[in-house]
Rosetta silent file (secondary structure, phi, psi, omega in degrees, C-alpha in Angstrom):
SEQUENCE: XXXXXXXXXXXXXXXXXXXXXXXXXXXXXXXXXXXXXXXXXXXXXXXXXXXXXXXXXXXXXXXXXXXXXXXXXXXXXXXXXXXXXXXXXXXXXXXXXXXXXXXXXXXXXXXXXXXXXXXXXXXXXXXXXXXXXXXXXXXXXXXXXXXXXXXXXXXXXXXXXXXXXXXXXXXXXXX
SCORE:     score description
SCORE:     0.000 S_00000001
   1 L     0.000  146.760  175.410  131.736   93.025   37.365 S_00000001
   2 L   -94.482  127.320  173.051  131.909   89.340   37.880 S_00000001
   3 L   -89.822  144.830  173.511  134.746   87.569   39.429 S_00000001
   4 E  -105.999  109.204 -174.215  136.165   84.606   37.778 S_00000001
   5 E   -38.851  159.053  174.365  138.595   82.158   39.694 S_00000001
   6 L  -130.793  167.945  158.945  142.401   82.338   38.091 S_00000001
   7 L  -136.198  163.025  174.412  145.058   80.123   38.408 S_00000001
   8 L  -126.342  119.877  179.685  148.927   81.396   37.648 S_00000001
   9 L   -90.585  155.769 -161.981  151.014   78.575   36.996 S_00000001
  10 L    64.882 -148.505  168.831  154.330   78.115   38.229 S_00000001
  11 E  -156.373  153.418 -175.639  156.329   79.728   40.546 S_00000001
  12 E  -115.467   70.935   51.765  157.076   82.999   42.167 S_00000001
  13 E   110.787   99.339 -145.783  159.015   84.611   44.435 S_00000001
  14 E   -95.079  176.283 -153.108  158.490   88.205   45.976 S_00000001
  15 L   -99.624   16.171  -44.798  160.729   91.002   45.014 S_00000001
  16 L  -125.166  -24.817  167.712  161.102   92.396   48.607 S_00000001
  17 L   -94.752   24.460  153.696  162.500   96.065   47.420 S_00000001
  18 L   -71.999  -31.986 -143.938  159.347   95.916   45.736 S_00000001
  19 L  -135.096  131.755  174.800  157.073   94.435   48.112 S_00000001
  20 E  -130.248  125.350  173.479  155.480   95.724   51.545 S_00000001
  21 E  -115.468  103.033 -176.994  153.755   93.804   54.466 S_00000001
  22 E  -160.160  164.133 -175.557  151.892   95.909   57.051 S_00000001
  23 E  -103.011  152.877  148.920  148.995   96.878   59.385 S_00000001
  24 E  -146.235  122.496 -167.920  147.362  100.015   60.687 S_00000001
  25 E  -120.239  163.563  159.816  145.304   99.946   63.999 S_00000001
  26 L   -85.956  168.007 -171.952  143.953  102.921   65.965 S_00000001
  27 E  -146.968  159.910  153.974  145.656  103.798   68.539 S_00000001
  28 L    64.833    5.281  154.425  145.144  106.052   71.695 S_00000001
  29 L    80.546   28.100  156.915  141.320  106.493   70.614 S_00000001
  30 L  -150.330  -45.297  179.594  142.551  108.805   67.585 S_00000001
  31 L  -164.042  169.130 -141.309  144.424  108.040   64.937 S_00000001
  32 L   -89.146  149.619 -159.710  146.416  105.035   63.038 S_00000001
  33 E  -112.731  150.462 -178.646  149.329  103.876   64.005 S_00000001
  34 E  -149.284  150.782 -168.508  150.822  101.656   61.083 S_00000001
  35 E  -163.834  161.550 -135.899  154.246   99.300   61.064 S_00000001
  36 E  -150.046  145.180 -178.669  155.351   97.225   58.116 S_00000001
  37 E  -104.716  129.887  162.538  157.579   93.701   58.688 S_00000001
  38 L  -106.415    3.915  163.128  160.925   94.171   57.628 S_00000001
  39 L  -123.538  129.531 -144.487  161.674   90.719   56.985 S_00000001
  40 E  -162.311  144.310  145.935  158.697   89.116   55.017 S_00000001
  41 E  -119.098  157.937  162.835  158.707   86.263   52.628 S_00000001
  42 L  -173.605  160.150 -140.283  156.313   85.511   50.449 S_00000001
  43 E  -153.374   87.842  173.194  155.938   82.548   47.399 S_00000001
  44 E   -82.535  147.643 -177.833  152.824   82.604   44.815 S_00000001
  45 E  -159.978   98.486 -166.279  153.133   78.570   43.584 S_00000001
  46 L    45.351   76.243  169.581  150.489   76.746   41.097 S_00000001
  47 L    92.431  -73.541 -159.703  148.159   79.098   42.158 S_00000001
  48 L  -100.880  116.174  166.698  148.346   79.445   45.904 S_00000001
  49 L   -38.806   72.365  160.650  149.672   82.896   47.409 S_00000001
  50 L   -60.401 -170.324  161.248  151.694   81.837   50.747 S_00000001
  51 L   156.593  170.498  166.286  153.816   83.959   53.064 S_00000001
  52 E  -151.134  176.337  165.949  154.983   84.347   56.325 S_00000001
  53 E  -158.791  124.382  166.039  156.621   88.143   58.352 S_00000001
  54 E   -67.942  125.867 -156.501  158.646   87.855   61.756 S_00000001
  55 H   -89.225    8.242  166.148  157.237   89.479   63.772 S_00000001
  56 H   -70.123   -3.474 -164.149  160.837   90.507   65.776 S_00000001
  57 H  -115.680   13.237  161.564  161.415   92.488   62.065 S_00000001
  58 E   -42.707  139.259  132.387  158.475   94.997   63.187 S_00000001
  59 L   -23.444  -17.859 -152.012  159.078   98.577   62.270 S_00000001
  60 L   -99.316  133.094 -164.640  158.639  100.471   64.906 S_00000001
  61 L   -66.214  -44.727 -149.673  160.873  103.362   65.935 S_00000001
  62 L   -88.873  155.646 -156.539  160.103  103.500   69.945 S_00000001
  63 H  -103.867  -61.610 -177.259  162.065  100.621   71.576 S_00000001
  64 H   -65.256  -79.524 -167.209  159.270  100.069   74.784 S_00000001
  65 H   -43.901  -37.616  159.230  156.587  100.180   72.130 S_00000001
  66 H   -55.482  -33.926  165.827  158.334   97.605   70.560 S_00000001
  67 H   -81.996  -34.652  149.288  158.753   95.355   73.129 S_00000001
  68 H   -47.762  -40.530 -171.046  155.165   95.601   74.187 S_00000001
  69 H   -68.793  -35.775  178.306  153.725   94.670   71.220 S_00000001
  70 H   -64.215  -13.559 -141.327  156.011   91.640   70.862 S_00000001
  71 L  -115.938  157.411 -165.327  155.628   90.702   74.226 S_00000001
  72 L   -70.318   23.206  171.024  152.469   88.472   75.572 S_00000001
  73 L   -96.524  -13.130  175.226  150.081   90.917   76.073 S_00000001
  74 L  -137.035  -87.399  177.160  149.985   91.347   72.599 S_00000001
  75 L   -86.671  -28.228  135.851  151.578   89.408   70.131 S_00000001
  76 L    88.293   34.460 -166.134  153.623   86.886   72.653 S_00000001
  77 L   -57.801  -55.665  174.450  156.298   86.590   69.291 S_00000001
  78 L   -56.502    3.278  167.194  158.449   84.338   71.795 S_00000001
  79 L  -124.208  -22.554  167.393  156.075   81.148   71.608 S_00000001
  80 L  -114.369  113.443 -172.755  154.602   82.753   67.861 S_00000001
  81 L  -105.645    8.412  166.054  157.376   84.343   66.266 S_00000001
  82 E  -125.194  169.370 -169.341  155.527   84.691   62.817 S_00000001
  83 E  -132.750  127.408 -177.460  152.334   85.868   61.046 S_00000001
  84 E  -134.669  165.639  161.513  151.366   83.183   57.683 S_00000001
  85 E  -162.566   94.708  149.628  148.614   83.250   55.255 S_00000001
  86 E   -61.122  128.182  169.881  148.076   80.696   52.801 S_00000001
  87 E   -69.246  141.105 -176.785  145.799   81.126   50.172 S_00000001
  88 E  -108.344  -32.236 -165.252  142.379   78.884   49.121 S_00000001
  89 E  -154.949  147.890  176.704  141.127   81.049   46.230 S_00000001
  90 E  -138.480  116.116  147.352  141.941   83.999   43.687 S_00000001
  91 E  -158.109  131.998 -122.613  139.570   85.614   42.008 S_00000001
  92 E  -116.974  153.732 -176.694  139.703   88.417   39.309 S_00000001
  93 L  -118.163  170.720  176.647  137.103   90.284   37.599 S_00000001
  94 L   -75.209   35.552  160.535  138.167   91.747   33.914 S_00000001
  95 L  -138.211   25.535  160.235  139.655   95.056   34.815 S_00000001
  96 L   110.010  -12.699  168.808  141.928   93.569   37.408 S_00000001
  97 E   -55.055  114.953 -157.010  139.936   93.489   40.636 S_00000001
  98 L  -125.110  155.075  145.926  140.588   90.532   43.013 S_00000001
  99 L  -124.789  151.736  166.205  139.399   88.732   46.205 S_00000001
 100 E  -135.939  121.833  166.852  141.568   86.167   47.582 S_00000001
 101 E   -81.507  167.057  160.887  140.542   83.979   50.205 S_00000001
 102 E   155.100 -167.276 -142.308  142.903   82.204   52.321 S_00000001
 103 E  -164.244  131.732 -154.572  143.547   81.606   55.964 S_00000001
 104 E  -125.991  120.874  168.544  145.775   83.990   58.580 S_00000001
 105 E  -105.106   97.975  177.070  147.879   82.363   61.527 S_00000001
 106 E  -142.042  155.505  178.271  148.790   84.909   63.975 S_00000001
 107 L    41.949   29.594 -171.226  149.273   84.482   67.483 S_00000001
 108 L    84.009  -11.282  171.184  148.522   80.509   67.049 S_00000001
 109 E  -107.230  168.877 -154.699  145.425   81.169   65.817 S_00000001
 110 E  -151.975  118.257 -156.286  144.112   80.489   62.572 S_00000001
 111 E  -153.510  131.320  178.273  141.084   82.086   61.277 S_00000001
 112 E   -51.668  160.378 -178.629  139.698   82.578   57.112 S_00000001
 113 L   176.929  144.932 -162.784  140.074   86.225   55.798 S_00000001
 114 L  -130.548  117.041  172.204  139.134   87.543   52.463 S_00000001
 115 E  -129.092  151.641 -149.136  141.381   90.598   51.256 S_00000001
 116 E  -100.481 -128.587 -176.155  140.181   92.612   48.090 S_00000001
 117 E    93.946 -163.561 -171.485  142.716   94.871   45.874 S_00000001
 118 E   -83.445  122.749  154.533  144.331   94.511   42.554 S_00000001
 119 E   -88.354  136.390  156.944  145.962   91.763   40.400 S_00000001
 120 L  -123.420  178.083  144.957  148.345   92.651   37.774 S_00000001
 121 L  -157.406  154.016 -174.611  150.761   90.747   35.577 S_00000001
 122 E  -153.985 -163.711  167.326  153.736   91.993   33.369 S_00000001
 123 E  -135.455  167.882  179.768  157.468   91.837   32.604 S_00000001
 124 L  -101.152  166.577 -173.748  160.138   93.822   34.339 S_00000001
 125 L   -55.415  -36.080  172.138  162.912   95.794   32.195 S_00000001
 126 L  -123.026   35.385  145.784  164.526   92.566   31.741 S_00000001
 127 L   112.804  -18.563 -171.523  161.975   90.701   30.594 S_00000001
 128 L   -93.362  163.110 -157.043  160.721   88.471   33.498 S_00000001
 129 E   -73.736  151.191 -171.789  157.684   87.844   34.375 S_00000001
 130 E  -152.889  168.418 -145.549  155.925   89.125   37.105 S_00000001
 131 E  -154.564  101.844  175.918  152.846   89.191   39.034 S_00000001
 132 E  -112.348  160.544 -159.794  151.569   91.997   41.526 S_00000001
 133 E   -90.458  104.679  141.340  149.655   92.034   44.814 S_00000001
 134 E  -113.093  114.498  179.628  147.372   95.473   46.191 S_00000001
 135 E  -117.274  156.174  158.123  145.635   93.892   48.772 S_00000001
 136 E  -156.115  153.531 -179.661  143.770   95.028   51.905 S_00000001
 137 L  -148.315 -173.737 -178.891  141.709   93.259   54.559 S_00000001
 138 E  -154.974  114.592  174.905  140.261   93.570   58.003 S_00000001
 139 L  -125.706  173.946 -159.020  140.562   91.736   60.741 S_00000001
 140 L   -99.105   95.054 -149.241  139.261   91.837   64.430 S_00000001
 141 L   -99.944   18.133  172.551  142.332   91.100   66.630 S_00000001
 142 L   -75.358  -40.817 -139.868  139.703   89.535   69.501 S_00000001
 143 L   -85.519  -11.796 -179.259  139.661   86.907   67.036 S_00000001
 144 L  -111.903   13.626 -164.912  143.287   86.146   67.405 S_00000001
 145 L    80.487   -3.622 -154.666  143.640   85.863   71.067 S_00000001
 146 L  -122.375   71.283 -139.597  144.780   89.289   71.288 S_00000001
 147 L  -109.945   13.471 -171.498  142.332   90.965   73.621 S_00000001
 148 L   -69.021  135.391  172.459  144.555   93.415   75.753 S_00000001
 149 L  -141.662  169.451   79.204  142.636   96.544   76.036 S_00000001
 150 L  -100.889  165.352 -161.114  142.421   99.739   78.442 S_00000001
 151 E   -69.247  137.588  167.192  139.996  102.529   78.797 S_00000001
 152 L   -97.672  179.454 -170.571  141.732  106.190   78.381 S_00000001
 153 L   -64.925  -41.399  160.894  140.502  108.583   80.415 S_00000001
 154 L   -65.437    5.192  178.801  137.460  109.564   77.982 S_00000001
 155 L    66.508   16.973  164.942  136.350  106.171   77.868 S_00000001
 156 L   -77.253  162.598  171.981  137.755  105.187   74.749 S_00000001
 157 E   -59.838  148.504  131.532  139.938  102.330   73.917 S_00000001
 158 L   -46.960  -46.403 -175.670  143.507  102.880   74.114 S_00000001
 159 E  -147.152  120.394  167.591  144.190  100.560   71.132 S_00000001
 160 L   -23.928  136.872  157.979  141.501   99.961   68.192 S_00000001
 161 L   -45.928  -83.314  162.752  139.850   96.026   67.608 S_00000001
 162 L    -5.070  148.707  154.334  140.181   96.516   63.970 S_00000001
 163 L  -156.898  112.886  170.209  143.387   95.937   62.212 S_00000001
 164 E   -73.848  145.065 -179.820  143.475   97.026   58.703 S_00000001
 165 L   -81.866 -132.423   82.722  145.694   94.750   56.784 S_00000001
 166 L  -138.040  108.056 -178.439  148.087   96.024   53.855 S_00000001
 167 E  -156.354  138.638 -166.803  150.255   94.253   51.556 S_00000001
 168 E   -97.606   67.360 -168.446  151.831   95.431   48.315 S_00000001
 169 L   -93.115  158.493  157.128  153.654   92.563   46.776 S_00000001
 170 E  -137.363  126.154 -169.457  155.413   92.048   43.555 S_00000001
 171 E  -100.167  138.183  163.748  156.547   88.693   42.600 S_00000001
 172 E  -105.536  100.901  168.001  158.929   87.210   39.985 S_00000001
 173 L    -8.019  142.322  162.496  158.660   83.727   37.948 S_00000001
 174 E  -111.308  130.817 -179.543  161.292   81.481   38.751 S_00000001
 175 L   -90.498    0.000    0.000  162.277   79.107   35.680 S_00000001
């Protein structure tokens, strides 16, 4: 099917018990470890899809795992304490299929990424309008400054390149 750029006019607001922001990397050379921002914003406006998620509002259960990742071997959240993505382009084919372009700031750097999913639009039970997100992308996390790696004993990585993206949003019109 062929995608056609859209535009959505006006502006929107995400619904946050609604709405999910998250990742999944491998980890330990087997299988994916995934964490979710629990404080997330995010703002579709004339068009362009924004956000930002702190990255002190990780998910993660283990306390030490937590502080590694925040800490500058990996995400270094004291001098970047957020993750953004502004949007460039949306565009939908007719049975709801999107790419959106746009550009991802994590760990000071800032590098294009195209993530594909789902567009909807509706109303909610009481009546307003609304506009949802199933997105996923892939990004390379060399590409972000964020090269820490070591070898397990089997000569595998410890923690996957890759980082699948994931984010579920639903937004509401603002009048």
């Amino acid at each position: 099917m062929e995608l056609q750029s859209v535009y959505l006019e006006g502006a929107y607001l995400s619904d946050p018990v609604h709405s999910n922001v998250g990742f999944a990397i491998k980890a330990a050379g087997l299988a994916g470890f995934r964490s979710a921002f629990g404080a997330f914003d995010a703002r579709l406006e004339d068009g362009v899809l924004s956000g930002s998620g702190e990255l002190d509002s990780l998910q993660i259960r283990e306390p030490h795992l937590k502080a590694t990742l925040l800490s500058s071997q990996f995400f270094d959240a004291a001098s970047h304490p957020s993750v953004t993505f502004t949007s460039s382009a949306l565009r939908v084919d007719e049975a709801g299929g999107l790419e959106l372009d746009g550009e991802l700031t994590m760990h000071g750097e800032t590098r294009p990424v195209t993530a594909r999913g789902e567009l909807a639009t509706g109303q909610d039970p009481s009546g307003g309008e609304r506009v949802a997100f199933d997105l996923k992308a892939q990004i390379d996390r060399r590409e972000f400054g964020i090269d820490w790696q070591q070898k397990l004993p089997n000569g595998a990585d410890a923690v996957g390149w890759n980082v699948a993206l994931e984010v579920q949003l639903q937004l509401v019109k603002q009048d």
